[in-house]
PDB file of N, CA, C and O in Angstrom:
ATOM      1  N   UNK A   1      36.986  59.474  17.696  1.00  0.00           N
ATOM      2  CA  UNK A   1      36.464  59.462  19.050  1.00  0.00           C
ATOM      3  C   UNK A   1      35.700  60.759  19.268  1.00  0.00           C
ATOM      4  O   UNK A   1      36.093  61.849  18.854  1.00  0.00           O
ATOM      5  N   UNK A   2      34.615  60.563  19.928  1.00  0.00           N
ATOM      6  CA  UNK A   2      33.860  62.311  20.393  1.00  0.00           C
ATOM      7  C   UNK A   2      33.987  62.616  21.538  1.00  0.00           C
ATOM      8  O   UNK A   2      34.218  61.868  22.488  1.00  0.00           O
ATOM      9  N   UNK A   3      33.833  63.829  21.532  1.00  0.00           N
ATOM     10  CA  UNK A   3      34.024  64.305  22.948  1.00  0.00           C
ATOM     11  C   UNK A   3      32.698  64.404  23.586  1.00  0.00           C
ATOM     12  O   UNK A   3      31.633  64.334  22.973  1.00  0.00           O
ATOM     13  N   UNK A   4      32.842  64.585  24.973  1.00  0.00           N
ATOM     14  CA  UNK A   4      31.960  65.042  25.819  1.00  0.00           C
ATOM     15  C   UNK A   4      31.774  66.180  26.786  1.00  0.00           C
ATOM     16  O   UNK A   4      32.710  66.187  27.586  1.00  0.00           O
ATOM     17  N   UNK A   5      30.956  67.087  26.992  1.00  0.00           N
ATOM     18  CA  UNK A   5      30.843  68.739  27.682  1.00  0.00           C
ATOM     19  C   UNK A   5      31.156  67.882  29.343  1.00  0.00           C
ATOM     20  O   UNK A   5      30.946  66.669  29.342  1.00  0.00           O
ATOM     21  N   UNK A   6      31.444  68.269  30.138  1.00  0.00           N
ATOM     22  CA  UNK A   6      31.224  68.143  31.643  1.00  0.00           C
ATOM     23  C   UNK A   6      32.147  69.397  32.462  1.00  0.00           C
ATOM     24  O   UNK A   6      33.352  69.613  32.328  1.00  0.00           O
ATOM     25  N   UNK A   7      31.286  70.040  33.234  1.00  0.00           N
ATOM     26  CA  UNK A   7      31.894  70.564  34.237  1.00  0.00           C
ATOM     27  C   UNK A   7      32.771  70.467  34.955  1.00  0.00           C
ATOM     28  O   UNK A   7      32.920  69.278  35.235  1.00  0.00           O
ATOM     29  N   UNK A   8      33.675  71.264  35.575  1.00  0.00           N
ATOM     30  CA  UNK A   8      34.056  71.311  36.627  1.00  0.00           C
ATOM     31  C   UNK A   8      34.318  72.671  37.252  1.00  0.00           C
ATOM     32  O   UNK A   8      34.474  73.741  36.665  1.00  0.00           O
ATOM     33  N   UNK A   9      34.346  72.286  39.288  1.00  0.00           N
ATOM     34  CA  UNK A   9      34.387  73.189  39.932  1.00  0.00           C
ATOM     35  C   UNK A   9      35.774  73.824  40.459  1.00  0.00           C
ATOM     36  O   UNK A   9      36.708  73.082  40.154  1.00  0.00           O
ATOM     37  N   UNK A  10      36.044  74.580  40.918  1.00  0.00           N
ATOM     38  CA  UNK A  10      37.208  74.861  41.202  1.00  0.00           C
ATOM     39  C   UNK A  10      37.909  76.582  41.692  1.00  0.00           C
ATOM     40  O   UNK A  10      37.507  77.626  41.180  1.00  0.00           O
ATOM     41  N   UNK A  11      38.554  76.536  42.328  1.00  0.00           N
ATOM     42  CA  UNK A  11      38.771  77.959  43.262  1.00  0.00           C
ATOM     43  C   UNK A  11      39.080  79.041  41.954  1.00  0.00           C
ATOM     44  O   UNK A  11      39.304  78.591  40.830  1.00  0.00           O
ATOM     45  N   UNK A  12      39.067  80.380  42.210  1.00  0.00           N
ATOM     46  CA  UNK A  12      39.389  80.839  41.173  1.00  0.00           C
ATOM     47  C   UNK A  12      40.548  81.449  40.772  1.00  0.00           C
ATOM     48  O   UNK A  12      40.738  82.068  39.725  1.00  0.00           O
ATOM     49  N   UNK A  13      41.516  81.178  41.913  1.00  0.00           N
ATOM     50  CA  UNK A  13      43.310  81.231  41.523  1.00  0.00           C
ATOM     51  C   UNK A  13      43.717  80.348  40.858  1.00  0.00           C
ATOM     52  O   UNK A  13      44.713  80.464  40.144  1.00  0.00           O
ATOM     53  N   UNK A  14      42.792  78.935  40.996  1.00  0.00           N
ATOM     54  CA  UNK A  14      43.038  77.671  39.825  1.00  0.00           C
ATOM     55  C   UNK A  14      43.084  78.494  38.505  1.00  0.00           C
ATOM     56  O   UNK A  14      44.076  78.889  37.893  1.00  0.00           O
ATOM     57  N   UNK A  15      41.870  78.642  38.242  1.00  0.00           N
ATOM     58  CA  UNK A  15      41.282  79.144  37.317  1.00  0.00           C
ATOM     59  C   UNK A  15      42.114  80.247  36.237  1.00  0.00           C
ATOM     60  O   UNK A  15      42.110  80.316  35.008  1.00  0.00           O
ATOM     61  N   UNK A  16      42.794  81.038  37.260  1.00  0.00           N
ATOM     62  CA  UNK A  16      43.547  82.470  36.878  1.00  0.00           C
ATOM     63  C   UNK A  16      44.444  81.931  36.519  1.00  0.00           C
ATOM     64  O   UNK A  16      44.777  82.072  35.343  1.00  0.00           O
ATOM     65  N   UNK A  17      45.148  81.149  37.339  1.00  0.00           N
ATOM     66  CA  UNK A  17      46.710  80.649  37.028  1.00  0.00           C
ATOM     67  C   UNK A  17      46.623  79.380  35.641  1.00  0.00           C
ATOM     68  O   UNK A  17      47.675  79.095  35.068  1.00  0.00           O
ATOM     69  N   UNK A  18      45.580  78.846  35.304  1.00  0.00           N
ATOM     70  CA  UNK A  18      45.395  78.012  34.187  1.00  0.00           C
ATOM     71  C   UNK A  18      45.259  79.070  32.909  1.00  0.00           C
ATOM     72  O   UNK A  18      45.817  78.848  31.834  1.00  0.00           O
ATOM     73  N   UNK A  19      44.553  80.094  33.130  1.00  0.00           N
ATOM     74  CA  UNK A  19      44.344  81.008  31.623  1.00  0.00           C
ATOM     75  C   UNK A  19      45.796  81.828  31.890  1.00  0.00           C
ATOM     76  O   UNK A  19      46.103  82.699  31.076  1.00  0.00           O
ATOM     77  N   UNK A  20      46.558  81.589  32.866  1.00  0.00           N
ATOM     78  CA  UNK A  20      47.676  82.459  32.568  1.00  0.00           C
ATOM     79  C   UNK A  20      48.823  81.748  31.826  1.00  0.00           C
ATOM     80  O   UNK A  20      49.781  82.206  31.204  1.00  0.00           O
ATOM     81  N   UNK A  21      48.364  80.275  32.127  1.00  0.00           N
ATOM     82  CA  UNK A  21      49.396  79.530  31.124  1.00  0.00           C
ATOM     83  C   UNK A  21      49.062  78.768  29.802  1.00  0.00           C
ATOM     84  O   UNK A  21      49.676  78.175  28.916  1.00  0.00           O
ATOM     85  N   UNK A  22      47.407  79.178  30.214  1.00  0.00           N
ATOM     86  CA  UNK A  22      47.212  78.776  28.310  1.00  0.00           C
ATOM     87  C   UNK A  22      47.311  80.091  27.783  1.00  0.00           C
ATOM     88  O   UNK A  22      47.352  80.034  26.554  1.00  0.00           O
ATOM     89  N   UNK A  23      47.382  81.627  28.358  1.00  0.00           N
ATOM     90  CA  UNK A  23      48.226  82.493  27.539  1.00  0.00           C
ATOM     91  C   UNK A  23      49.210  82.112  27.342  1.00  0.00           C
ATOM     92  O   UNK A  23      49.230  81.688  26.187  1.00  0.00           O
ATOM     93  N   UNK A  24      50.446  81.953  27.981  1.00  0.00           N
ATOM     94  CA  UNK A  24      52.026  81.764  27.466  1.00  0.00           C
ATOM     95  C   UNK A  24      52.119  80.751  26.611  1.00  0.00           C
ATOM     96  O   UNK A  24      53.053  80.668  25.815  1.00  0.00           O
ATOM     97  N   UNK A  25      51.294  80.000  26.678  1.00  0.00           N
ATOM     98  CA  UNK A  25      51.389  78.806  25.587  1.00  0.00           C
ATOM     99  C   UNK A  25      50.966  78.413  24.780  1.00  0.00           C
ATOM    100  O   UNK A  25      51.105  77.272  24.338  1.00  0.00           O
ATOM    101  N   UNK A  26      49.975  79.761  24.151  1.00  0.00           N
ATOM    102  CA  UNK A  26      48.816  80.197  23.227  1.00  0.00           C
ATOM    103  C   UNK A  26      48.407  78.541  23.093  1.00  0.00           C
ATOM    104  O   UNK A  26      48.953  77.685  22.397  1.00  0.00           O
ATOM    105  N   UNK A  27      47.236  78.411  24.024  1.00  0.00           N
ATOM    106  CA  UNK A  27      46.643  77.340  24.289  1.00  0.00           C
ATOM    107  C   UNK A  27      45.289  77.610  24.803  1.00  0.00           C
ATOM    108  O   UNK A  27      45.108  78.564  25.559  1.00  0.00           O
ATOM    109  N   UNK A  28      44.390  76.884  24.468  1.00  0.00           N
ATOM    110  CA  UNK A  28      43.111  77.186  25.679  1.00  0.00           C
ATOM    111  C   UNK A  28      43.517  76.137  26.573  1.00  0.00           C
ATOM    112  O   UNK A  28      44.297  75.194  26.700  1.00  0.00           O
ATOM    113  N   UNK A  29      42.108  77.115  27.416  1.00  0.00           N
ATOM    114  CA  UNK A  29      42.209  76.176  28.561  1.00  0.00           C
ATOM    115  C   UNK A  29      41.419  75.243  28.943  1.00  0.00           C
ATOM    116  O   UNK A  29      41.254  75.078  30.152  1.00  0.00           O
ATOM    117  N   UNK A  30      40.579  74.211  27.761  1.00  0.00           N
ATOM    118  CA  UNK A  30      40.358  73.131  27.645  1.00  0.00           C
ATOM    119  C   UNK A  30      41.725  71.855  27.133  1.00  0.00           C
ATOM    120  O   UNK A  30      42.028  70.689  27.386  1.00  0.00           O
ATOM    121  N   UNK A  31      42.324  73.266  26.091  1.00  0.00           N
ATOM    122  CA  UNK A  31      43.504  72.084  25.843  1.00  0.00           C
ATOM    123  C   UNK A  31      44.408  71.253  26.913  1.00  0.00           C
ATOM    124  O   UNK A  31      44.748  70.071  26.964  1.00  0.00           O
ATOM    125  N   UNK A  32      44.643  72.352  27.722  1.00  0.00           N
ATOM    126  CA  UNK A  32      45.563  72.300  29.186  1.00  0.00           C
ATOM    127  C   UNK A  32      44.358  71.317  30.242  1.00  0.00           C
ATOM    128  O   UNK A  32      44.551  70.491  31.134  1.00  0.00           O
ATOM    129  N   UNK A  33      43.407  71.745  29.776  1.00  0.00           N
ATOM    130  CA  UNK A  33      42.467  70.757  31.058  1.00  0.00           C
ATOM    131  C   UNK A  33      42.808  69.071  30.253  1.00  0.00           C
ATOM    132  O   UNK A  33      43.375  68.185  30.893  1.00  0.00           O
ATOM    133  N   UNK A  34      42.579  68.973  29.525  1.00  0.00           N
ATOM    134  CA  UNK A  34      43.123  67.878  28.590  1.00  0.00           C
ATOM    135  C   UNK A  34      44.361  67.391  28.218  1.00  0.00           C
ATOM    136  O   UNK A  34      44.655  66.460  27.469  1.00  0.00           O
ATOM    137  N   UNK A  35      44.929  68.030  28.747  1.00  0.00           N
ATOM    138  CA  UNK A  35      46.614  67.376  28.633  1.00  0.00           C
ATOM    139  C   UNK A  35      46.582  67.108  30.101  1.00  0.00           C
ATOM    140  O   UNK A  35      47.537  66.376  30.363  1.00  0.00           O
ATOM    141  N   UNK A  36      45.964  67.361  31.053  1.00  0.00           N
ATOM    142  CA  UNK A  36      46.097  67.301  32.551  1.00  0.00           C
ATOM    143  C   UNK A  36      45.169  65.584  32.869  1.00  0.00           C
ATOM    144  O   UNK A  36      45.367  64.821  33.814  1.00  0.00           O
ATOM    145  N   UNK A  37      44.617  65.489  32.228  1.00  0.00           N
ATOM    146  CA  UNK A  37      43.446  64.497  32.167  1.00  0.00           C
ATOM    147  C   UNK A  37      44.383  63.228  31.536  1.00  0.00           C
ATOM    148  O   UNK A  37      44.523  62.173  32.155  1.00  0.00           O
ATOM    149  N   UNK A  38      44.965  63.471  30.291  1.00  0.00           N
ATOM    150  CA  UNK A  38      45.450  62.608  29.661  1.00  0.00           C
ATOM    151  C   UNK A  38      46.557  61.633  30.293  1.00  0.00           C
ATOM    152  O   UNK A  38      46.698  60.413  30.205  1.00  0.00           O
ATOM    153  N   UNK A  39      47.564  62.994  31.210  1.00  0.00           N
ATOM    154  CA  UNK A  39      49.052  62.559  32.038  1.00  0.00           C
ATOM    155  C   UNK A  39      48.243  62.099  33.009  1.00  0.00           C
ATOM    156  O   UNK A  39      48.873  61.074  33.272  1.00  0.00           O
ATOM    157  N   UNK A  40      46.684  62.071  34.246  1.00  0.00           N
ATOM    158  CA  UNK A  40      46.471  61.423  34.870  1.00  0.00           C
ATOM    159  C   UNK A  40      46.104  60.155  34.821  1.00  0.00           C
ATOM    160  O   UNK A  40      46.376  59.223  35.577  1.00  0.00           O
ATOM    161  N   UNK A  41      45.180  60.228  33.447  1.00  0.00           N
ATOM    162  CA  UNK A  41      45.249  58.699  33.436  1.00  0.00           C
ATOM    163  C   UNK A  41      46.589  58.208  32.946  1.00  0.00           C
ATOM    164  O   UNK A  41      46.862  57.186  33.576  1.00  0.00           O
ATOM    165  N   UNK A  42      47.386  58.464  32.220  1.00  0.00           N
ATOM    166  CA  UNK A  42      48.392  57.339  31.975  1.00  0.00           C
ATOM    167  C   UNK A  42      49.225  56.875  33.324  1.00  0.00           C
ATOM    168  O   UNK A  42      49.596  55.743  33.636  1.00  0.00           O
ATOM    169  N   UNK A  43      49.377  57.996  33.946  1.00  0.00           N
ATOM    170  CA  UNK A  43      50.172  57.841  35.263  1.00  0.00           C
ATOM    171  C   UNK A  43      49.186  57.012  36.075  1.00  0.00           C
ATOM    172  O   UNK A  43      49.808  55.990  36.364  1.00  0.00           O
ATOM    173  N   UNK A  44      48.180  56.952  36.496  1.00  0.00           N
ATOM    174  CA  UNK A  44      47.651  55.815  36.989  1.00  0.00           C
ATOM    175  C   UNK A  44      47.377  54.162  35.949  1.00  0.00           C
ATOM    176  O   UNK A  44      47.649  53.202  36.671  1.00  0.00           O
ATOM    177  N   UNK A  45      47.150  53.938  35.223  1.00  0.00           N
ATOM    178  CA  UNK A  45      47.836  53.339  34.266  1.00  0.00           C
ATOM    179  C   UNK A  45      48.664  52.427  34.600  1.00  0.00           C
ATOM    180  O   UNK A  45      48.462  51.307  35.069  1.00  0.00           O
ATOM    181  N   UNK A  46      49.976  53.172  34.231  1.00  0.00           N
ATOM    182  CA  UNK A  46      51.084  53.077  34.828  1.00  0.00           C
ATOM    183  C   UNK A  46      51.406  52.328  36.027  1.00  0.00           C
ATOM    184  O   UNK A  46      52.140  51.342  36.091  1.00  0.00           O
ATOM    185  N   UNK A  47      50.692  52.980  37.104  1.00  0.00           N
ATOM    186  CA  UNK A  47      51.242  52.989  38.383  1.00  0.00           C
ATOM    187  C   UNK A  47      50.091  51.251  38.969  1.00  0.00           C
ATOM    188  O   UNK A  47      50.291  50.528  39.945  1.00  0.00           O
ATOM    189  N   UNK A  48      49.010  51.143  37.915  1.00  0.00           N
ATOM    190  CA  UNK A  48      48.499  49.814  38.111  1.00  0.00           C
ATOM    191  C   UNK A  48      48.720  48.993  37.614  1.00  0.00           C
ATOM    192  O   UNK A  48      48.065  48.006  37.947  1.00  0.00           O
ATOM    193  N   UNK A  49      49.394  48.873  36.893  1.00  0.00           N
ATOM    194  CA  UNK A  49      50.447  47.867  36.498  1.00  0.00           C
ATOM    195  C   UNK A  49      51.527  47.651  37.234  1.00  0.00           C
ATOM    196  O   UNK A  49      51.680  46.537  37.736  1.00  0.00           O
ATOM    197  N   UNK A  50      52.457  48.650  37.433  1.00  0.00           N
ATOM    198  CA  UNK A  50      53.460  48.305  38.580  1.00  0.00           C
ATOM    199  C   UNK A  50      52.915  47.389  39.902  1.00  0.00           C
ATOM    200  O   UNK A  50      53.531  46.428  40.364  1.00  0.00           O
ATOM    201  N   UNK A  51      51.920  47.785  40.287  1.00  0.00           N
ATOM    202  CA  UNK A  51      51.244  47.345  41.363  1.00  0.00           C
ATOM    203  C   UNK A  51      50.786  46.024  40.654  1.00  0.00           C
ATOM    204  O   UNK A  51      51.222  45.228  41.486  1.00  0.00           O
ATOM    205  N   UNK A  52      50.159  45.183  39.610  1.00  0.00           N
ATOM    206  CA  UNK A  52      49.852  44.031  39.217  1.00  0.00           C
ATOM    207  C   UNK A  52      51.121  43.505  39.206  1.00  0.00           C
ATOM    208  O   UNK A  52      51.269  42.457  39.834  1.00  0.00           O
ATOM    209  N   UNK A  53      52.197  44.036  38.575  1.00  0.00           N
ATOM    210  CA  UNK A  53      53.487  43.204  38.312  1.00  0.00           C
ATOM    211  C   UNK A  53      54.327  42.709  39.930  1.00  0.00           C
ATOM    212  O   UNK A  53      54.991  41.700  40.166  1.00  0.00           O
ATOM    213  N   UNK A  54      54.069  43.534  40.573  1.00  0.00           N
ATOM    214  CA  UNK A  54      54.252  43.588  41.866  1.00  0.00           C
ATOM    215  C   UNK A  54      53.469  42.115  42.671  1.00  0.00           C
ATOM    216  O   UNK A  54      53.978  40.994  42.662  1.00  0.00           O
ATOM    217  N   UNK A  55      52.519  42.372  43.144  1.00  0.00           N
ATOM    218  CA  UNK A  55      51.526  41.154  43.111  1.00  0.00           C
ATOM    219  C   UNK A  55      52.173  39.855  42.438  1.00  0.00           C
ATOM    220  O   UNK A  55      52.936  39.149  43.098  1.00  0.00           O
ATOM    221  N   UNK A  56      52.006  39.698  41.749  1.00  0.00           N
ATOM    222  CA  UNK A  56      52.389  38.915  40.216  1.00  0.00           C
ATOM    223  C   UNK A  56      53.926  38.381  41.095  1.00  0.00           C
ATOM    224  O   UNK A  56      54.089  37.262  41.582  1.00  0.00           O
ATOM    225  N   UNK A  57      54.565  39.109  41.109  1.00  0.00           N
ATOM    226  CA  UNK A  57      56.156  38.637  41.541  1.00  0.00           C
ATOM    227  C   UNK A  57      56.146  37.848  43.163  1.00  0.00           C
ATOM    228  O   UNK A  57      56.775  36.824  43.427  1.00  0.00           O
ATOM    229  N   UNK A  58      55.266  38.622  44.128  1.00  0.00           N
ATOM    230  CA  UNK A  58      55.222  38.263  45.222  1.00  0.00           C
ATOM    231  C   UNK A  58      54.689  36.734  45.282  1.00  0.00           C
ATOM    232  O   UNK A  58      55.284  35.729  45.672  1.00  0.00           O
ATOM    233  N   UNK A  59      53.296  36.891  44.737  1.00  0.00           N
ATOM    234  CA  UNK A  59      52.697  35.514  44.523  1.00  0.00           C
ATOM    235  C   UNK A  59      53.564  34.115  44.248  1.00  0.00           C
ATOM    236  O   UNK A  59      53.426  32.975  44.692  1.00  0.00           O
ATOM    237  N   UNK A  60      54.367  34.611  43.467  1.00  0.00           N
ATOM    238  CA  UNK A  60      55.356  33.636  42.893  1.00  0.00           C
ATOM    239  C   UNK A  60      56.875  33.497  43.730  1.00  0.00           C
ATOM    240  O   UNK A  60      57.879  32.832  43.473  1.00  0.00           O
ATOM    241  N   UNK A  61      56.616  34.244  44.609  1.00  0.00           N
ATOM    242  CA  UNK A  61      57.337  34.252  45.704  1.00  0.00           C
ATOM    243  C   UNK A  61      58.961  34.910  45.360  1.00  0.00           C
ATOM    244  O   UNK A  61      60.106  34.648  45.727  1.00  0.00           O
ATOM    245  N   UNK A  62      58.625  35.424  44.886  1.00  0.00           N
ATOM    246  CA  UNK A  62      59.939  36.425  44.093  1.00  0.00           C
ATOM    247  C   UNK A  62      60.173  38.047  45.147  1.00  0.00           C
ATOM    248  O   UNK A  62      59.450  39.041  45.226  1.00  0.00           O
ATOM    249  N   UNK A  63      61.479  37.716  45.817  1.00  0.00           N
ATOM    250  CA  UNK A  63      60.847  39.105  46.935  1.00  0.00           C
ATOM    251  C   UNK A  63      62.530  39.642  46.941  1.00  0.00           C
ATOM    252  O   UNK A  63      63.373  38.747  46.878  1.00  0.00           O
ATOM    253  N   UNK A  64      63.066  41.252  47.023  1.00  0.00           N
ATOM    254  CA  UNK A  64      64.349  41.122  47.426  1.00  0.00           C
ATOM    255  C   UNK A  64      64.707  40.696  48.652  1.00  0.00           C
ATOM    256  O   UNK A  64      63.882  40.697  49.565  1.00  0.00           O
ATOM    257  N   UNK A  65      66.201  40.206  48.862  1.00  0.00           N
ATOM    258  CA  UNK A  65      66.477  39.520  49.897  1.00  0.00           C
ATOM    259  C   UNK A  65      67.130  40.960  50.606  1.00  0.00           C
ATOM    260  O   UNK A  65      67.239  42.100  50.155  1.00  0.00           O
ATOM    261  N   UNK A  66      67.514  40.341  51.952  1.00  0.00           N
ATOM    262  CA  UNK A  66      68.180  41.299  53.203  1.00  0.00           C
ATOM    263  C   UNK A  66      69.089  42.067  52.699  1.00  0.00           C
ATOM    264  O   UNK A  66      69.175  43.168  53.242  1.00  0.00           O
ATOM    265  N   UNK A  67      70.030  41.787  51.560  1.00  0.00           N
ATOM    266  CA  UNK A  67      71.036  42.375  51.583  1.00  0.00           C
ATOM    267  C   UNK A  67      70.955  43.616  50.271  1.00  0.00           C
ATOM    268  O   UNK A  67      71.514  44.711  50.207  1.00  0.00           O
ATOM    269  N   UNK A  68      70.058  42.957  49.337  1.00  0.00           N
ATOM    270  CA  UNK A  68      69.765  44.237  48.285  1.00  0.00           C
ATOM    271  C   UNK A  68      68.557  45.249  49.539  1.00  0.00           C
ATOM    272  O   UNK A  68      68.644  46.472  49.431  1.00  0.00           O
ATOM    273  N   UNK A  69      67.746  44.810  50.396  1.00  0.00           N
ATOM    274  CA  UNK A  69      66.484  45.638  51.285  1.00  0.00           C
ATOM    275  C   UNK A  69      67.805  47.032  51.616  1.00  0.00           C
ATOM    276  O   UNK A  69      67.623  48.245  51.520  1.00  0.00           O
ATOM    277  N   UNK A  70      69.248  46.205  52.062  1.00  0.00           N
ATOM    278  CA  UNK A  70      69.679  46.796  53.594  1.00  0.00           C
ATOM    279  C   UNK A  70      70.681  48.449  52.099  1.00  0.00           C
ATOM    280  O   UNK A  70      70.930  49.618  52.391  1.00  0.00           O
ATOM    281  N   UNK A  71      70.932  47.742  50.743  1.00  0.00           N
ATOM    282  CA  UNK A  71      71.541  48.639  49.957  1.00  0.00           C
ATOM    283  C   UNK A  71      70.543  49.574  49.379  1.00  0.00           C
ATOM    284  O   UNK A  71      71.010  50.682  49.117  1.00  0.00           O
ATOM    285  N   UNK A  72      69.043  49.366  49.065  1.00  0.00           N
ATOM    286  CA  UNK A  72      68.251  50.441  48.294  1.00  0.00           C
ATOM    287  C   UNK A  72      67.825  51.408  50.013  1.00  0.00           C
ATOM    288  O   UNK A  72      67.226  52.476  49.881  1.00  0.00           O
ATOM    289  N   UNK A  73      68.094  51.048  51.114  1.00  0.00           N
ATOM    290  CA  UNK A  73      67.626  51.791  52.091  1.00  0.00           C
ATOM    291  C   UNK A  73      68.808  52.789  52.247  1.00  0.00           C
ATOM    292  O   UNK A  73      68.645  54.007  52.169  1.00  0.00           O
ATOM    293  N   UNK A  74      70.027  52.186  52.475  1.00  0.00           N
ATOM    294  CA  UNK A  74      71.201  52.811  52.660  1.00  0.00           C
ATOM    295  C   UNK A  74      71.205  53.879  50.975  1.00  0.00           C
ATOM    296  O   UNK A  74      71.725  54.993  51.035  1.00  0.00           O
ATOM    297  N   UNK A  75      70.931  53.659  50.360  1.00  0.00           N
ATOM    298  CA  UNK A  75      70.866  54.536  48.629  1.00  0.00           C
ATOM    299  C   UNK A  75      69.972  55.611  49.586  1.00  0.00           C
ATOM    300  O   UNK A  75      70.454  56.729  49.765  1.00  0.00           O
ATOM    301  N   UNK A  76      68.838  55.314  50.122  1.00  0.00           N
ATOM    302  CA  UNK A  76      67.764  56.613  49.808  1.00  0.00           C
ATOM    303  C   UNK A  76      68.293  56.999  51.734  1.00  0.00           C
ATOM    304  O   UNK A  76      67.468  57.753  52.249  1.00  0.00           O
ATOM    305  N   UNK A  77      69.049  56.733  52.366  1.00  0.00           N
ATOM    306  CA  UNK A  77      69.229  57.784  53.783  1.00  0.00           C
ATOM    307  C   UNK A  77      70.728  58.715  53.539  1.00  0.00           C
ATOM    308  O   UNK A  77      71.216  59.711  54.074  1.00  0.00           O
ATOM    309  N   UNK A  78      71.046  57.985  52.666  1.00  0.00           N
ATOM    310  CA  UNK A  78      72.039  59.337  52.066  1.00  0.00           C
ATOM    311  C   UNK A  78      71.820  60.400  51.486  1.00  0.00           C
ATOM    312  O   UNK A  78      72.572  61.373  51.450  1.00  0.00           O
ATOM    313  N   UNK A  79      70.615  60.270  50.915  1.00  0.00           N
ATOM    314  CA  UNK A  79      70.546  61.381  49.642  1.00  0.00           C
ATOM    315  C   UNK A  79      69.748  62.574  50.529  1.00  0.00           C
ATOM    316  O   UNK A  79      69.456  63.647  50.000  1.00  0.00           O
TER     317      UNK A  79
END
């Protein structure tokens, strides 16, 4: 696969704080711009599929009922 040059803009505490951790991680800071690129797309990816499978289930009329809704709500007002 080849690569391609493209810019980007960005404040320059971004900037500072990125060459401060491709120092600690004797890395440049294309590598780190590229590992940042890579985890965004997979995580969207990811997260569009959930959303197709989602779709996908509803359509087919597959939905939780009242009583698992009333236990994943009661899970997340405790925590």
């Amino acid at each position: 696969m080849g690569t391609e040059a493209f810019s980007v803009r960005t404040d320059r505490k971004k900037v500072k704080q990125l060459d401060k951790l491709a120092k600690q991680q004797d890395r440049s800071r294309n590598y780190l711009v590229n590992q940042a690129i890579d985890q965004l797309l997979e995580l969207h990816a990811w997260q569009d599929e959930r959303v197709k499978e989602g779709i996908k289930s509803a359509d087919a009329g597959r939905f939780a009922g009242d009583v698992e809704m009333e236990r994943i709500f009661n899970k997340y007002k405790e925590a």
